[in-house]
C-alpha positions in Angstrom: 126.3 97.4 63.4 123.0 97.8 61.3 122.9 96.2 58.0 123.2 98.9 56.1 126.0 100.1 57.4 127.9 96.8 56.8 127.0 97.1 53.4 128.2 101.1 52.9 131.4 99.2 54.0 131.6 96.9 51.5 130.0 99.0 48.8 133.5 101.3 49.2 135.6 98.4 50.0 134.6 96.6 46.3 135.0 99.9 44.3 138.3 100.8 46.1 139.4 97.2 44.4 137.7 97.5 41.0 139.9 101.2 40.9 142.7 99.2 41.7 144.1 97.6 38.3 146.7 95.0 39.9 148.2 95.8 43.4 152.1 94.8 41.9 151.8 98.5 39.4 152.3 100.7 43.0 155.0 98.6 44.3 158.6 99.4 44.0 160.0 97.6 41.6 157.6 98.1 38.9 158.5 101.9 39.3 162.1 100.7 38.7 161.3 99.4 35.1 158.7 102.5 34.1 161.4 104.9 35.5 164.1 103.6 33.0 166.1 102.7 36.3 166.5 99.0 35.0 168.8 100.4 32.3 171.7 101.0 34.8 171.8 97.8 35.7 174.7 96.1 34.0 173.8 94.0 31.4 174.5 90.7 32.3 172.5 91.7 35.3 169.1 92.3 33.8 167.0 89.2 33.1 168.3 88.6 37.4 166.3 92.2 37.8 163.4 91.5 36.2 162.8 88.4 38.0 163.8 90.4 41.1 161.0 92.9 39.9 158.8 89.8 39.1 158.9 88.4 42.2 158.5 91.9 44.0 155.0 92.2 42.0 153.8 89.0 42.6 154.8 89.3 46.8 152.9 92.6 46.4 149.7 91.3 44.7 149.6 87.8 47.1 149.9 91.1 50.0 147.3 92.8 48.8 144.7 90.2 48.1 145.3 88.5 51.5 144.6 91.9 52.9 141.5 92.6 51.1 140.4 89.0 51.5 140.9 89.3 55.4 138.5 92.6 55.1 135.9 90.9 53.2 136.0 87.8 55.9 135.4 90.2 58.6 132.4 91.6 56.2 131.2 88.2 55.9 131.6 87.4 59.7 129.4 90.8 60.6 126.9 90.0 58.5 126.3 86.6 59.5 126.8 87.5 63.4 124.0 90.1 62.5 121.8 87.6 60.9 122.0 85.4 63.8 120.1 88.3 66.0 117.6 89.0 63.9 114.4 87.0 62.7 112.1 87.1 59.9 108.8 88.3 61.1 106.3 85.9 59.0 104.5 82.8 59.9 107.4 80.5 60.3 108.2 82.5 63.5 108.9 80.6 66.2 110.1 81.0 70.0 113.2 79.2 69.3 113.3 82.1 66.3 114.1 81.5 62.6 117.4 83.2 62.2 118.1 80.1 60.3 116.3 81.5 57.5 118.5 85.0 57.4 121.4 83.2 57.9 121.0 80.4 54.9 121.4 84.2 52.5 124.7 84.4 53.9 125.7 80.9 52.8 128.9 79.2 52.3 129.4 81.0 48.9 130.4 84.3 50.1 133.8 82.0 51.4 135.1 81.0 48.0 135.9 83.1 45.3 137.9 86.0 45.2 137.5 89.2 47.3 135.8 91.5 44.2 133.5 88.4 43.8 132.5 87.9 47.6 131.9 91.2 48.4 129.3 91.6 45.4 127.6 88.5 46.5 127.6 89.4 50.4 126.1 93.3 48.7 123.5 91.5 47.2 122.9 88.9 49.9 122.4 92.5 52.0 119.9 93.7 49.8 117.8 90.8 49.6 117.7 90.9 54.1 116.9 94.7 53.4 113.2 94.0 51.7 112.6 91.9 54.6 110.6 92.5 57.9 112.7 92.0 60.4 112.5 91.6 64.4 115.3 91.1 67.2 115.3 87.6 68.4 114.4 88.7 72.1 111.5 90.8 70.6 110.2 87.3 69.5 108.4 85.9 72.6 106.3 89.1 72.9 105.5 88.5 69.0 104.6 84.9 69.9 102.6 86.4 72.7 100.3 88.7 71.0 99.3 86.3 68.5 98.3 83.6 71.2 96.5 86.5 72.9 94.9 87.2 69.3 94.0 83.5 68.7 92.6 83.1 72.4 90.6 86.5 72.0 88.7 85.0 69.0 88.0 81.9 70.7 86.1 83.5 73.3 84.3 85.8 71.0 83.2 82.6 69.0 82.1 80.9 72.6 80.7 83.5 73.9 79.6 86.3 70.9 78.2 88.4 74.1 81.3 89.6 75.1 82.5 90.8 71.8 83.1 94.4 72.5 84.5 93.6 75.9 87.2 91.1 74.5 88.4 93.1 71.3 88.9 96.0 73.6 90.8 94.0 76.0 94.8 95.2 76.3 97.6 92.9 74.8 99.2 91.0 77.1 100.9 93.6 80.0 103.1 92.3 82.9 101.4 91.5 86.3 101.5 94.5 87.5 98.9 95.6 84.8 96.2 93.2 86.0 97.0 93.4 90.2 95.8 96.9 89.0 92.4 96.2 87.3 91.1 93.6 89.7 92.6 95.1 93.1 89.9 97.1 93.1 87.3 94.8 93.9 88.4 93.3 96.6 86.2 94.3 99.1 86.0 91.8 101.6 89.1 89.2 102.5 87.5 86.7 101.1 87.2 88.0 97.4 90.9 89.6 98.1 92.4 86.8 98.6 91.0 85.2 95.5 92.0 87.3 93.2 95.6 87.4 95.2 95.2 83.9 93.9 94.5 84.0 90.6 97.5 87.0 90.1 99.6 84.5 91.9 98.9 81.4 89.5 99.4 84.0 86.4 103.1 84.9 88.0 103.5 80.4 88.9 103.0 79.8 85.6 102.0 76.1 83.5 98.5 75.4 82.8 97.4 74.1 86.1 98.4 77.5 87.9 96.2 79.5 85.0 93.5 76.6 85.8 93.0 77.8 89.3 94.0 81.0 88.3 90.4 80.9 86.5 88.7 79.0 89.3 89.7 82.2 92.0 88.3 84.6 89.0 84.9 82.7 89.6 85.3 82.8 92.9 85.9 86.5 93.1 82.9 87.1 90.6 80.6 85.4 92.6 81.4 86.4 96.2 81.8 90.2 94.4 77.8 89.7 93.1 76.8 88.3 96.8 78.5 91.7 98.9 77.6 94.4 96.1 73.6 92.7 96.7 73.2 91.6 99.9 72.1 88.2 98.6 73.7 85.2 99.2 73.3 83.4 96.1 75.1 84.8 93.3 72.6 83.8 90.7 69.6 86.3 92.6 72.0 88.9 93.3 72.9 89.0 89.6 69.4 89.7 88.7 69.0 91.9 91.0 71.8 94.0 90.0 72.0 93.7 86.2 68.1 94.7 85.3 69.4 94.4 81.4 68.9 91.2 79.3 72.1 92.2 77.0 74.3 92.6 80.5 73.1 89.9 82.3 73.9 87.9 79.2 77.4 89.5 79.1 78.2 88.1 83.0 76.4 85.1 82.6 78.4 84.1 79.6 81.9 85.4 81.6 81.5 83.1 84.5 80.2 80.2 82.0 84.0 80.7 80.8 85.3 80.8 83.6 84.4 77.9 84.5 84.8 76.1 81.3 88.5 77.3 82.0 88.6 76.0 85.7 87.5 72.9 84.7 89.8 69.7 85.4 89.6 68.5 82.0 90.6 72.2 80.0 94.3 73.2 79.3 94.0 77.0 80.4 97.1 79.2 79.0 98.7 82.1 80.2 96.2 84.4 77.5 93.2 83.0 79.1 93.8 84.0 82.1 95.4 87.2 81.0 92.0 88.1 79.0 89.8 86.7 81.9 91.6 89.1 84.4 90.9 92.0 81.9 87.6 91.3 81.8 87.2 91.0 85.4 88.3 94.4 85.8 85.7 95.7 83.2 82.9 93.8 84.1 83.8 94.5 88.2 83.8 98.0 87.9 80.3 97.8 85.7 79.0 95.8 88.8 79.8 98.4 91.2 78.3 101.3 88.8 75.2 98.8 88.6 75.3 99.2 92.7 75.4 102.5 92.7 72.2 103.0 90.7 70.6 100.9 92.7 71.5 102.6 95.9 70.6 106.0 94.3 67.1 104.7 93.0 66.3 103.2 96.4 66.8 105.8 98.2 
């Protein structure tokens, strides 16, 4: 149940009760008076009918107000249930989420008071959550997630301003599938498949050791991808070789410097990093093979 229709409820439930001048005029023995009916009986008899019809209105009105009070407490109880699924989307999101900030509008005031009362301060307790951006609470990692991803993205545009275009055209995080894609395609000898088996495997393991080496098979598989596309065993000749531009070779120069910042011993590599780096493999492997290509066709 959506906010808004909790509030259509109690919209019609508060003006049902405003319509409603005192629940003891319907009942029966108020009827008995109006209708003149009181006057037949004896009169002796009459102040014990009036109190009869007294306590017949009062029985009528306790009735109706525990009724509509039990209505508004299920109201109440909605809302709050809601609130508890739901999360602010602003700064103070966490992973543990912030509910605790929609819930504090649906205090401890809507409990007291009577039912015309609660329901106008649970209608405008709803209207306040209504101007607000709200997420589902197990929408809140992937939140969480992006705006690592963000915050790790301008890091390595700030360390390395080379790869600019390359990192702010990098995808959000994806699942694991997403990156086996981009990099599987440049395994080309056992060696460099089974390093970037490796680093996949270290992003599924998880904790920042696993996204360490994760890194450290990245350089691996960059390297020994430079040495087979060349012919050269030294990584650093084959990438001048194959990368005749200043502005390119700068680009993978400045990649495997990250790398290896990343892999190193003393770094705390997250899950983004590693995300971005195998991205970025993808881009810059499938450049190097075009590179090779050119090559071939120019020798030739």
């Amino acid at each position: 149940m959506q906010f808004s229709i909790i509030r259509s409820e109690a919209v019609r439930l508060l003006e049902s009760l405003s319509a409603t001048q005192s629940p003891g005029d319907t009942v029966g023995g108020q009827l008995l008076l109006n209708a003149g009916i009181a006057g037949l009986v004896p009169w002796g008899w009459k102040g014990t009918s009036r109190k009869i019809v007294a306590g017949v209105q009062r029985s009528a009105k306790v009735a109706a107000r525990e009724q509509a009070s039990r209505r508004v407490d299920s109201l109440v109880s909605q809302a709050r249930g809601m609130a508890a699924s739901y999360s602010v989307r602003d700064q103070s999101l966490r992973s543990g989420a912030n509910s605790q900030k929609l819930t504090r509008r649906f205090g401890t005031s809507l409990d007291h008071g009577s039912p015309v009362s609660r329901l106008r301060l649970l209608i405008g307790a709803l209207d306040s959550v209504s101007t607000l951006d709200l997420v589902p609470n197990q929408e809140v990692p992937r939140i969480l997630e992006a705006r690592k991803f963000e915050r790790v993205k301008s890091q390595a545009t700030r360390l390395a301003p080379e790869l600019h275009d390359l990192v702010s055209s990098a995808q959000n995080p994806q699942d694991p599938a997403y990156y086996q894609g981009r990099v599987s395609p440049f395994g080309v000898t056992p060696q460099i498949a089974e390093a970037l088996a490796g680093a996949l495997a270290r992003l599924q393991e998880g904790g920042p050791d696993a996204f360490r080496q994760g890194a450290g098979s990245l350089r691996v598989a960059l390297e020994g991808l430079l040495v087979e596309l060349s012919g050269t065993p030294d990584w650093h000749v084959a990438l001048n070789n194959l990368v005749t531009s200043d502005e390119e070779r700068g680009i993978m120069v400045r990649f495997h410097r990250l790398l290896s910042r990343s892999a190193h011993a003393g770094h705390v590599t997250s899950k983004e990093e590693l995300q971005l780096f195998l991205d970025l493999h993808g881009t810059i492997g499938g450049r190097l093979v075009q590179l090779r290509g050119t090559t071939q066709k120019s020798g030739s």
